[in-house]
Each structure stands twice: as structure tokens, then as C-alpha cells.
Jmol script that loads the backbone (N, CA, C; Angstrom):
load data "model"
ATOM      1  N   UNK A   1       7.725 -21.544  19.080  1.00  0.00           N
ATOM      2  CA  UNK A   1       6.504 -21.333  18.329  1.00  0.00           C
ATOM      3  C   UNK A   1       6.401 -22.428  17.259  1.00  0.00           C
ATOM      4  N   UNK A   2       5.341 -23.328  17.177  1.00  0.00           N
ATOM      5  CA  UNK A   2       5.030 -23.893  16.337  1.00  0.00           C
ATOM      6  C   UNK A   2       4.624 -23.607  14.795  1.00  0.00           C
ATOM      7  N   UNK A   3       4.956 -24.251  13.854  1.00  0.00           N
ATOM      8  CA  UNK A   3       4.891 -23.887  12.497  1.00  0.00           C
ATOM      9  C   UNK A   3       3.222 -23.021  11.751  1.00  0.00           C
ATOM     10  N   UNK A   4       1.928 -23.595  12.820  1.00  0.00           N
ATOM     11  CA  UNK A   4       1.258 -23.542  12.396  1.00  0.00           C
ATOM     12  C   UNK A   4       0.912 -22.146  13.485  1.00  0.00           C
ATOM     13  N   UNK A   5       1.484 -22.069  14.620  1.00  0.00           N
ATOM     14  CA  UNK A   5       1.354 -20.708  15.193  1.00  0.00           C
ATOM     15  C   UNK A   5       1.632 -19.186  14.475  1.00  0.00           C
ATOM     16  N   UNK A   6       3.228 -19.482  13.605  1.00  0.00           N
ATOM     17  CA  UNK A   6       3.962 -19.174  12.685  1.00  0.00           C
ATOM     18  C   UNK A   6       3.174 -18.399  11.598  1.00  0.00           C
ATOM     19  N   UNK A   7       2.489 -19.320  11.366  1.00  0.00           N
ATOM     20  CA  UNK A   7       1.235 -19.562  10.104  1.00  0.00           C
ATOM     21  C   UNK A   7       0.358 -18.484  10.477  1.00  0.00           C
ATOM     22  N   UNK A   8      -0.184 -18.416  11.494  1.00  0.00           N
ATOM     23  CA  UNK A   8      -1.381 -17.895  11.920  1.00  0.00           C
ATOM     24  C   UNK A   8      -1.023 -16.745  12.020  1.00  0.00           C
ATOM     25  N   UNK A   9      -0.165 -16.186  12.620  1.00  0.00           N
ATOM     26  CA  UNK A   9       0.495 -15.038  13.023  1.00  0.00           C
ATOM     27  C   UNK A   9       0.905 -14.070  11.812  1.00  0.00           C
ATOM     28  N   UNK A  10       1.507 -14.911  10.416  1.00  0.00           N
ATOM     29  CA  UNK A  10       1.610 -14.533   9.671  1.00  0.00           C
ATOM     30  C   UNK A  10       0.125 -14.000   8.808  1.00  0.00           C
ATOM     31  N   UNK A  11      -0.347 -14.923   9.038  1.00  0.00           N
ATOM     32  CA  UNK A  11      -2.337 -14.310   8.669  1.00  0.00           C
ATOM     33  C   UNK A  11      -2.351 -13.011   9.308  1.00  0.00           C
ATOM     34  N   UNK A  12      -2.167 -13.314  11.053  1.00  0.00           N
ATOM     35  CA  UNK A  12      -2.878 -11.903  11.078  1.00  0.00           C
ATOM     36  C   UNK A  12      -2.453 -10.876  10.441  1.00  0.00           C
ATOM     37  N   UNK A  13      -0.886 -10.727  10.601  1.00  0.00           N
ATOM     38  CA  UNK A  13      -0.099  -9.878   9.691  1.00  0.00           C
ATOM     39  C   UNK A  13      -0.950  -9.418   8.336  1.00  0.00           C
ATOM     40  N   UNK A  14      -0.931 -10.466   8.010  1.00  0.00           N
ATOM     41  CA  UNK A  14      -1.600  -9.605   6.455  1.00  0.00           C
ATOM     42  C   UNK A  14      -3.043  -9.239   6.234  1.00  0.00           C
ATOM     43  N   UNK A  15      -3.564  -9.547   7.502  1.00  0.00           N
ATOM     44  CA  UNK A  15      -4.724  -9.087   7.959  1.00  0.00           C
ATOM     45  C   UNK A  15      -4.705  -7.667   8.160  1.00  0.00           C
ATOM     46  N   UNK A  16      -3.437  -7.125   9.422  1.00  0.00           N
ATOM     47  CA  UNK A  16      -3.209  -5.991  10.040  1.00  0.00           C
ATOM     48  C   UNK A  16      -2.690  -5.445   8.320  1.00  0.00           C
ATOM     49  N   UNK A  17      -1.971  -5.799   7.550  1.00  0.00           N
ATOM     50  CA  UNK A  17      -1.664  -4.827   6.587  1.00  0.00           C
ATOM     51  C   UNK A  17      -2.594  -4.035   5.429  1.00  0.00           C
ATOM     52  N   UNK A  18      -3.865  -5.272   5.185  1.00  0.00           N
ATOM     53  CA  UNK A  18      -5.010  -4.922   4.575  1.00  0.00           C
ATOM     54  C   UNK A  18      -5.514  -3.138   5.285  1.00  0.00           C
ATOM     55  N   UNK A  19      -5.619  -3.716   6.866  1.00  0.00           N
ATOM     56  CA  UNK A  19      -6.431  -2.397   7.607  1.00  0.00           C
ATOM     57  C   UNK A  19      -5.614  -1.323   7.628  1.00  0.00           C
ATOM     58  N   UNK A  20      -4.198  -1.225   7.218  1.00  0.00           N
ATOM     59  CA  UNK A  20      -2.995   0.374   7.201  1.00  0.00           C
ATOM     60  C   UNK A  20      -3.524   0.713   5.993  1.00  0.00           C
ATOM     61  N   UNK A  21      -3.177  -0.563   4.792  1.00  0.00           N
ATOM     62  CA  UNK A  21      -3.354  -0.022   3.413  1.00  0.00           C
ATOM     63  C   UNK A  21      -4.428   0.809   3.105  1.00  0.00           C
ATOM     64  N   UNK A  22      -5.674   0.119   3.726  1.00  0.00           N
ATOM     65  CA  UNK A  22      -6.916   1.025   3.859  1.00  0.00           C
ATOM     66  C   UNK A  22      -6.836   2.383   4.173  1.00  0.00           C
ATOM     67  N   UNK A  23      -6.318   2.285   5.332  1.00  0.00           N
ATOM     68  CA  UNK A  23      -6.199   3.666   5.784  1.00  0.00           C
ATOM     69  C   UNK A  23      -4.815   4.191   5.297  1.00  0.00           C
ATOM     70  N   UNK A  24      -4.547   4.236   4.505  1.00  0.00           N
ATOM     71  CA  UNK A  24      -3.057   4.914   4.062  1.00  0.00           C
ATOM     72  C   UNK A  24      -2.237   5.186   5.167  1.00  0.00           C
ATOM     73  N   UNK A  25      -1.503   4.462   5.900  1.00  0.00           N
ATOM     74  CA  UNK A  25      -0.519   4.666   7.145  1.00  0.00           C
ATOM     75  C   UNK A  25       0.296   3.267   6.673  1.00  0.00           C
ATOM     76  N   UNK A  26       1.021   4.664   5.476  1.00  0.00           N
ATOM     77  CA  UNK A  26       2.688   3.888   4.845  1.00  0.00           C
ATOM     78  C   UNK A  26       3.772   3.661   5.469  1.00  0.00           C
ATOM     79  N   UNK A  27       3.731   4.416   6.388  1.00  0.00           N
ATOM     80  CA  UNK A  27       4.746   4.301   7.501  1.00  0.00           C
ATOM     81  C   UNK A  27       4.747   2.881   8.048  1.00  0.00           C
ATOM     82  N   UNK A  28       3.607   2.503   8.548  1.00  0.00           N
ATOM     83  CA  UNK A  28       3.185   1.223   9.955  1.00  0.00           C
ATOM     84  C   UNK A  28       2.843   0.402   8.742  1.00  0.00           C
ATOM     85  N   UNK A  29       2.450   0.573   7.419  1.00  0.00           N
ATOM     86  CA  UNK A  29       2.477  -0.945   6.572  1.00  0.00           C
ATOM     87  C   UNK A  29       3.777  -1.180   6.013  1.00  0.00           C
ATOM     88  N   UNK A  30       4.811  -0.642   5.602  1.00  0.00           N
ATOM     89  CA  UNK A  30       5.906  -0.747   5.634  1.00  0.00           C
ATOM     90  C   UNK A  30       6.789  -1.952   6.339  1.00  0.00           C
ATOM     91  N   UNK A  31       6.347  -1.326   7.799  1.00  0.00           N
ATOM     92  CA  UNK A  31       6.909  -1.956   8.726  1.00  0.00           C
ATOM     93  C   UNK A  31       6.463  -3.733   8.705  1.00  0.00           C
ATOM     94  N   UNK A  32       5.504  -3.495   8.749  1.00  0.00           N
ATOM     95  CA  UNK A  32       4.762  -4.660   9.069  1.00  0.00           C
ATOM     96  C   UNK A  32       4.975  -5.777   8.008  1.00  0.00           C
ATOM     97  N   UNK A  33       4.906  -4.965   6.779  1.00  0.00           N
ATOM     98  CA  UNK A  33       5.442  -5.623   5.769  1.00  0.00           C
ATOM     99  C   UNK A  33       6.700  -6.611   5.843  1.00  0.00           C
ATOM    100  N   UNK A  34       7.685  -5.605   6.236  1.00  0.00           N
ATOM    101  CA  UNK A  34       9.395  -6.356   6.463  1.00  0.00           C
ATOM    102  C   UNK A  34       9.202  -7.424   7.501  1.00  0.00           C
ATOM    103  N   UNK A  35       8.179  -6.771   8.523  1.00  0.00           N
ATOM    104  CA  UNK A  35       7.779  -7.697   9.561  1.00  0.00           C
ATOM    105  C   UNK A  35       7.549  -9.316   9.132  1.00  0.00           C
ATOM    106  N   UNK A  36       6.397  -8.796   8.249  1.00  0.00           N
ATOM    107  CA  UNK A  36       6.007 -10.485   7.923  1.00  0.00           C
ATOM    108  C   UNK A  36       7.075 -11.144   6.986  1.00  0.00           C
ATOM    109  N   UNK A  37       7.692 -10.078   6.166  1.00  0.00           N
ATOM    110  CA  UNK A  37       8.823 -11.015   5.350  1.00  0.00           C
ATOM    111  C   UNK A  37      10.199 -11.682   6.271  1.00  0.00           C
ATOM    112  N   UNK A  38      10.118 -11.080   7.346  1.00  0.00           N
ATOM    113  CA  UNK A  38      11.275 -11.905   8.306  1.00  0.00           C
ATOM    114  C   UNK A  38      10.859 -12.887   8.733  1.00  0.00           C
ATOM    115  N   UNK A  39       9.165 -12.770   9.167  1.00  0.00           N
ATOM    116  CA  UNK A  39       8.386 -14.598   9.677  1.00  0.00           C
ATOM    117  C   UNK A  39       8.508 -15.389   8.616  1.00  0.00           C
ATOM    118  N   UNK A  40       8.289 -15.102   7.896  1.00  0.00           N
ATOM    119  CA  UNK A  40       8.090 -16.121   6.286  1.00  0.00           C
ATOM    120  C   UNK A  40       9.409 -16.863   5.901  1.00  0.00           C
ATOM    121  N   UNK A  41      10.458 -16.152   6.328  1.00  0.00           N
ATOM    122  CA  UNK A  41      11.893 -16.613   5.856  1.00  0.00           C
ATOM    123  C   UNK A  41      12.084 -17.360   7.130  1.00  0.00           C
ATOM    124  N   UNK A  42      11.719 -17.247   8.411  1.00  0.00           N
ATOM    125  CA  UNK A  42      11.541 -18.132   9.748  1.00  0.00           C
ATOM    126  C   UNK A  42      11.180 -19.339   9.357  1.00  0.00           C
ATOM    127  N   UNK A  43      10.092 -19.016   8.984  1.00  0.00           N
ATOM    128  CA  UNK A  43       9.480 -21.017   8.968  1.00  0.00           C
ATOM    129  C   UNK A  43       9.849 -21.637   7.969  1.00  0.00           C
ATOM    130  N   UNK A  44      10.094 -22.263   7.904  1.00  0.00           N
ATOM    131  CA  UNK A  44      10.252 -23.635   7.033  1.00  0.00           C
ATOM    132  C   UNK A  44       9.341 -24.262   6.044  1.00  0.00           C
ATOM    133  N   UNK A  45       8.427 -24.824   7.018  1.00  0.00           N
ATOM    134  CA  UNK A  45       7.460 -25.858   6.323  1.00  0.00           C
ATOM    135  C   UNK A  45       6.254 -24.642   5.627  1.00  0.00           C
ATOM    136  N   UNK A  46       5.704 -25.104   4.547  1.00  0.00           N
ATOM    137  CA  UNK A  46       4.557 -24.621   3.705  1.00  0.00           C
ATOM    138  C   UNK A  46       2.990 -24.153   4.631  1.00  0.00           C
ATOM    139  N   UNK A  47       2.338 -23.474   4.566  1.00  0.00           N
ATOM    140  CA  UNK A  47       1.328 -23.298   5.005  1.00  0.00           C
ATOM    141  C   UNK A  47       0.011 -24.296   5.011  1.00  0.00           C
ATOM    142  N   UNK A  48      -0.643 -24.872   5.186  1.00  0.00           N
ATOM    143  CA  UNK A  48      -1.956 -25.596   5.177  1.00  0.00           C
ATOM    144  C   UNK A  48      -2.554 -25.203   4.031  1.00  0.00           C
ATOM    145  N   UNK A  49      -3.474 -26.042   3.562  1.00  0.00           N
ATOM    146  CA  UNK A  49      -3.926 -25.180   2.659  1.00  0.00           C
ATOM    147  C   UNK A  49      -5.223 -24.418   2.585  1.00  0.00           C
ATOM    148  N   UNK A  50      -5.489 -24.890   4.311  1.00  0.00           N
ATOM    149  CA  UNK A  50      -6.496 -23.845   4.654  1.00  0.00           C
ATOM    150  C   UNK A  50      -6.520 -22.406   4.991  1.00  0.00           C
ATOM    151  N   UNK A  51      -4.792 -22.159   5.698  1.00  0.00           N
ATOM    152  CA  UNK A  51      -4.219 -20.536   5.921  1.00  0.00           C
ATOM    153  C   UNK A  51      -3.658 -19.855   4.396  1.00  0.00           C
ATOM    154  N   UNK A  52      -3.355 -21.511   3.690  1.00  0.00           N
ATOM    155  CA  UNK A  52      -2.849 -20.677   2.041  1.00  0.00           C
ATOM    156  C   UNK A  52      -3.874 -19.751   1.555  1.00  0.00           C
ATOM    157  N   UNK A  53      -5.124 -20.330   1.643  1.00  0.00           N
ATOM    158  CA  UNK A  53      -5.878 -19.695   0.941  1.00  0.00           C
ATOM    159  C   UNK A  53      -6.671 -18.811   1.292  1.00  0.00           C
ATOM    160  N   UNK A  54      -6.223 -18.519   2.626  1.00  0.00           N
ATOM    161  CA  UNK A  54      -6.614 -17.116   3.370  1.00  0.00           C
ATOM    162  C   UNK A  54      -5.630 -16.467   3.286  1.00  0.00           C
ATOM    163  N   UNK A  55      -4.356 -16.864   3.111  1.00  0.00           N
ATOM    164  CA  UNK A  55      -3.282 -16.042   3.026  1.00  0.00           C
ATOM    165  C   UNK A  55      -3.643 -15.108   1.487  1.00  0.00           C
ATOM    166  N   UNK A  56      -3.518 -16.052   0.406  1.00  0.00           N
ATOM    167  CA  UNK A  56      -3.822 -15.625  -1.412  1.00  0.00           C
ATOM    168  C   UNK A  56      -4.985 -14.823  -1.776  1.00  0.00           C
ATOM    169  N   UNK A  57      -6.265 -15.043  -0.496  1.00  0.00           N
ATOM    170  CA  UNK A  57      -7.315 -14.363  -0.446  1.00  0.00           C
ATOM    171  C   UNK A  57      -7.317 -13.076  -0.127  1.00  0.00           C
ATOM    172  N   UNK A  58      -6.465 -12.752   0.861  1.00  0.00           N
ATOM    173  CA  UNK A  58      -6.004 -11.509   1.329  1.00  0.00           C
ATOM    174  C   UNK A  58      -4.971 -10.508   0.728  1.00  0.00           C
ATOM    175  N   UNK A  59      -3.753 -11.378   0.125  1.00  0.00           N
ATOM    176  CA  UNK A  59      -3.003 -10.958  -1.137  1.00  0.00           C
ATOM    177  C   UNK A  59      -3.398 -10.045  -2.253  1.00  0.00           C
ATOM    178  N   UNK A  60      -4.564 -10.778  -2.743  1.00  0.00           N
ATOM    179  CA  UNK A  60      -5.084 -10.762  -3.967  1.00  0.00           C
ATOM    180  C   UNK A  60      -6.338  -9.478  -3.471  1.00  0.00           C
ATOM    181  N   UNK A  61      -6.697  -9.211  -2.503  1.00  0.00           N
ATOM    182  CA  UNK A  61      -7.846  -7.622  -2.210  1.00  0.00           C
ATOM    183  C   UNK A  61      -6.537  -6.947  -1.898  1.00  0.00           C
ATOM    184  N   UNK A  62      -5.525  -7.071  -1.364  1.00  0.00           N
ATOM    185  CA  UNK A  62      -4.573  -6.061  -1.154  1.00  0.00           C
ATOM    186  C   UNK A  62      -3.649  -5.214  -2.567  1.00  0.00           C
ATOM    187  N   UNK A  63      -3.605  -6.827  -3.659  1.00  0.00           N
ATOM    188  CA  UNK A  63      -3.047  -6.094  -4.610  1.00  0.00           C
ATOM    189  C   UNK A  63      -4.246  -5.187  -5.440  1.00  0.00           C
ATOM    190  N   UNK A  64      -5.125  -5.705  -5.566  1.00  0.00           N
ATOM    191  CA  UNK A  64      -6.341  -4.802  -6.220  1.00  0.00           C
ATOM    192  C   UNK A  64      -6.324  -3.172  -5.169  1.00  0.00           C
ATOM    193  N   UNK A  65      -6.423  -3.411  -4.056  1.00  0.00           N
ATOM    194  CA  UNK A  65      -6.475  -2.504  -3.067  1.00  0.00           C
ATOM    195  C   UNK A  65      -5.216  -0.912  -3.961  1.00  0.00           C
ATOM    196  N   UNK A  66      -4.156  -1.789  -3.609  1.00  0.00           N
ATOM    197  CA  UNK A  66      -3.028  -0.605  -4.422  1.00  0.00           C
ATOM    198  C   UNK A  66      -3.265  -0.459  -5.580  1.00  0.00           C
ATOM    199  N   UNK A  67      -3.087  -0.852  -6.497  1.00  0.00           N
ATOM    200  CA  UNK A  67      -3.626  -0.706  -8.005  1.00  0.00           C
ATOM    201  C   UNK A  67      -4.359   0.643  -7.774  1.00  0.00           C
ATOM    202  N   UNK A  68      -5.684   0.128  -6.882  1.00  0.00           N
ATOM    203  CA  UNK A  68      -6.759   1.766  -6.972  1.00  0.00           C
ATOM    204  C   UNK A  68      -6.003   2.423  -6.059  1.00  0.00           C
ATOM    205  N   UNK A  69      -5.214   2.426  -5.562  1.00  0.00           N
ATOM    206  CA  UNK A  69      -4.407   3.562  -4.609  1.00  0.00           C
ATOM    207  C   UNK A  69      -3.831   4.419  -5.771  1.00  0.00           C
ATOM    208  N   UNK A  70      -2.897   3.432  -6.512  1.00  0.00           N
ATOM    209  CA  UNK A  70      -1.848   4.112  -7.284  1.00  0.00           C
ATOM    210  C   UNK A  70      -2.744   4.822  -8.680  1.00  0.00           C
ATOM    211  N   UNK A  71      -3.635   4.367  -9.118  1.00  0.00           N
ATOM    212  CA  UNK A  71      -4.256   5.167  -9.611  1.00  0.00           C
ATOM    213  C   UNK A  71      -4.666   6.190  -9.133  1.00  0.00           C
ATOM    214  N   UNK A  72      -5.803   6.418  -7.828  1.00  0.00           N
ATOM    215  CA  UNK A  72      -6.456   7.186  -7.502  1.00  0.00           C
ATOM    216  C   UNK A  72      -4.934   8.344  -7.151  1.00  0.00           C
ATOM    217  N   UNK A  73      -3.767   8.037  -7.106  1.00  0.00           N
ATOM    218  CA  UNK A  73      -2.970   9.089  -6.837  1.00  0.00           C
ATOM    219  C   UNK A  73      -1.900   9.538  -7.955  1.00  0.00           C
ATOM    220  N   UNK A  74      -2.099   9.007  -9.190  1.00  0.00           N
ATOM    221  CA  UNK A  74      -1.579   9.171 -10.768  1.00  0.00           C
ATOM    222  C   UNK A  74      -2.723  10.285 -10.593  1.00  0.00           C
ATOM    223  N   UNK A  75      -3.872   9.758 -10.661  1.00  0.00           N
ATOM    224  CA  UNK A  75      -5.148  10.836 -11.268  1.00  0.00           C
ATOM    225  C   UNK A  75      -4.988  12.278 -10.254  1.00  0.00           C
ATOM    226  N   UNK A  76      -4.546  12.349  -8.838  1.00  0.00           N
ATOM    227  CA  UNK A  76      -4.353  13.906  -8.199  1.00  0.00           C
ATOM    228  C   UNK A  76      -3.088  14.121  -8.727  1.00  0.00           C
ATOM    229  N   UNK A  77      -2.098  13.701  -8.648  1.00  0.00           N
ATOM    230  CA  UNK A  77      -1.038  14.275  -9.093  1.00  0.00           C
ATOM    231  C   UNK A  77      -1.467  15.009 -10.634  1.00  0.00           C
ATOM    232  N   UNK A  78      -1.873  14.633 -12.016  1.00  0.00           N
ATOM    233  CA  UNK A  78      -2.510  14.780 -13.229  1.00  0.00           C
ATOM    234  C   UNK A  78      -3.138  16.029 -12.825  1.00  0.00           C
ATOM    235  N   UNK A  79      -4.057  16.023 -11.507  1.00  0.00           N
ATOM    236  CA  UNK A  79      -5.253  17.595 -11.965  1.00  0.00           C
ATOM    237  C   UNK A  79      -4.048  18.141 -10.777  1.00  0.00           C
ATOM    238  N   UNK A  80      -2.833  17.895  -9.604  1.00  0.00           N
ATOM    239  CA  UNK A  80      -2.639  18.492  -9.204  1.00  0.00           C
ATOM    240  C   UNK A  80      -1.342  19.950 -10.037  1.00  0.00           C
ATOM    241  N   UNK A  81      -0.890  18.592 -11.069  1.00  0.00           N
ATOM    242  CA  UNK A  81      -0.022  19.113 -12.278  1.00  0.00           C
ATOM    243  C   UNK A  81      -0.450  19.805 -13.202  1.00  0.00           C
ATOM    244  N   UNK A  82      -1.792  19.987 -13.780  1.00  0.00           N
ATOM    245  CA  UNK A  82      -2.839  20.819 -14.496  1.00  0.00           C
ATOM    246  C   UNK A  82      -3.048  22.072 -13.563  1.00  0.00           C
ATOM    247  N   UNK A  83      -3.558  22.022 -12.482  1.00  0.00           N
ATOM    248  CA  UNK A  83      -3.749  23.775 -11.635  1.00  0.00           C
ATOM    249  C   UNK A  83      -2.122  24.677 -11.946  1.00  0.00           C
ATOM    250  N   UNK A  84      -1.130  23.530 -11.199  1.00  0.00           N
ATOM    251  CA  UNK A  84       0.089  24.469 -11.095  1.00  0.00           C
ATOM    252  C   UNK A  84       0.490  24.681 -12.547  1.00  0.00           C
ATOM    253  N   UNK A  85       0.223  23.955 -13.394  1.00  0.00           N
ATOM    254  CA  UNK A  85       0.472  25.056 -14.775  1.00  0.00           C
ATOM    255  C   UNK A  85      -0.317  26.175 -15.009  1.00  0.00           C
ATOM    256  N   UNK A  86      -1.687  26.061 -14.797  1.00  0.00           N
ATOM    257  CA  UNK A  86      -2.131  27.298 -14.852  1.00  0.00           C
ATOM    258  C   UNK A  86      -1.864  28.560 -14.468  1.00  0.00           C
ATOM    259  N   UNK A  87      -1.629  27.394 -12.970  1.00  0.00           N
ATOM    260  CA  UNK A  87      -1.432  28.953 -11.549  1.00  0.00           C
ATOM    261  C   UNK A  87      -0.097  30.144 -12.348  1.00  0.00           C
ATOM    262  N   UNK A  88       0.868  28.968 -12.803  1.00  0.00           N
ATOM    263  CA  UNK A  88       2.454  29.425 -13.201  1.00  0.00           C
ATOM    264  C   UNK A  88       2.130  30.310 -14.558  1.00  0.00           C
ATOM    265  N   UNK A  89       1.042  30.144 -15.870  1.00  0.00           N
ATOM    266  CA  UNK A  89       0.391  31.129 -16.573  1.00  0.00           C
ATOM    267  C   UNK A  89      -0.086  32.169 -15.850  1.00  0.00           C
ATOM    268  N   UNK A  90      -0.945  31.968 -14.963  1.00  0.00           N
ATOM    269  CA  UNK A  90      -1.376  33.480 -14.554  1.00  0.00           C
ATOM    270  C   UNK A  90      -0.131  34.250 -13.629  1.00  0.00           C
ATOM    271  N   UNK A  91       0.401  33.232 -12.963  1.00  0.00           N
ATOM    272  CA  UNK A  91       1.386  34.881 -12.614  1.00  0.00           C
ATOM    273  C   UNK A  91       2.100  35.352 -13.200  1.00  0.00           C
ATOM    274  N   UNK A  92       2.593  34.566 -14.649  1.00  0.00           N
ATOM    275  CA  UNK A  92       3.317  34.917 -15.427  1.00  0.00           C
ATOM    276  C   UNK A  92       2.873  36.219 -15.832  1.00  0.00           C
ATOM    277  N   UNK A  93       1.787  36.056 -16.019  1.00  0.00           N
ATOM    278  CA  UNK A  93       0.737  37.428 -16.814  1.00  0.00           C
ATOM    279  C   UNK A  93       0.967  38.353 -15.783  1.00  0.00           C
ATOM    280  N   UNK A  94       0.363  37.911 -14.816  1.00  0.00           N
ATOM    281  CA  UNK A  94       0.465  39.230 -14.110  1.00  0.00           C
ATOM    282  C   UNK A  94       1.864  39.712 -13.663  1.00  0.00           C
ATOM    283  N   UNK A  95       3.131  39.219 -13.736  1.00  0.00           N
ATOM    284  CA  UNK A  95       4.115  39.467 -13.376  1.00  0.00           C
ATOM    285  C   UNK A  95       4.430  40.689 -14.677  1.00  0.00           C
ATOM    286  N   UNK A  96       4.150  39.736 -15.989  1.00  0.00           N
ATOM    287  CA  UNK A  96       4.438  40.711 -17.025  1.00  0.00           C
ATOM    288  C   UNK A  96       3.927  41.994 -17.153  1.00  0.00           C
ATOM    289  N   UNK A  97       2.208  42.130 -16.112  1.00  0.00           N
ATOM    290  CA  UNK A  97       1.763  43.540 -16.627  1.00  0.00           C
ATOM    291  C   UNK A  97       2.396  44.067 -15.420  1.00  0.00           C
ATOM    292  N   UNK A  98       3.343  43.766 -14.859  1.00  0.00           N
ATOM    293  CA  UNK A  98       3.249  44.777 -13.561  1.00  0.00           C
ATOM    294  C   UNK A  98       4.450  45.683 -14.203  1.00  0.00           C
ATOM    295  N   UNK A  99       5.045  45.115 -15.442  1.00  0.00           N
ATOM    296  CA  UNK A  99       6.929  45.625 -15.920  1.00  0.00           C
ATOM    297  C   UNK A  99       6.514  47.073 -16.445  1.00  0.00           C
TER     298      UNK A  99
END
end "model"
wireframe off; spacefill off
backbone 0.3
color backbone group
């Protein structure tokens, strides 16, 4: 495989990882992840700087991408941690009137 095949392949990769992240399938971006970090340590020579900047282009919506992941799942955990205190007040109560 040629360097610039290498290259390309590694694009799609982070192409295919954009579309898991999307869809939350941590499992198969994971993978894919280690995947592309074993091509990357493969090649040698630097990217073009026409795949660089499809590579940094894609980087850079993926890290924004998580950011709102990891928020949007700080913020359920927050109201999911707010119900179960409640829930754990009311049975308390009712545990107490049942004595």
C-alpha cells in the first residue's frame, strides 16, 4: 500500500468515526479509533496537505461533536441524580409512615 493510499484510508477512517460518534455506537468507534491509531504509526511520511486538512477538518467537528456529547450527558446524569434523590425522599416518607 502506498503512502498516499495509507492517507486516504486513514480519511475514511475518520470519516467512518464522525458517523458512530453521531450515532453513539462506542463500542465500533472505539475500535476504529485504535484502528486508525495503528495506520498512523504504519506510515511514515506526513500527509499532503490536501488530506491534512481534511483530516483537521474532520478532527475539529468530531472534537466539538463530543464536547456536546459529554455535556448533553453531564446534564442527564444532573436531572437523572435530582429524580433519584427525590424518589429516595419519598420512600423514605413512606417507609417511615408505614412503622
Amino acid at each position: 500500500m502506498t503512502e498516499l493510499e495509507y492517507w486516504q484510508k486513514y480519511l475514511y477512517f475518520t470519516r467512518e468515526l464522525k458517523k458512530f460518534l453521531l450515532s453513539e455506537e462506542w463500542d465500533v468507534f472505539n475500535q476504529l479509533l485504535e484502528e486508525r491509531q495503528k495506520m498512523q504509526e504504519e506510515v511514515g511520511a506526513p500527509p499532503s496537505a490536501e488530506i491534512r486538512t481534511a483530516i483537521e477538518g474532520l478532527e475539529q467537528e468530531m472534537k466539538v461533536l463530543l464536547q456536546q456529547k459529554i455535556y448533553q450527558m453531564k446534564q442527564s446524569q444532573q436531572v437523572s441524580r435530582a429524580y433519584d434523590s427525590m424518589g429516595q425522599e419519598d420512600a423514605g416518607r413512606w417507609m417511615d409512615s408505614k412503622r
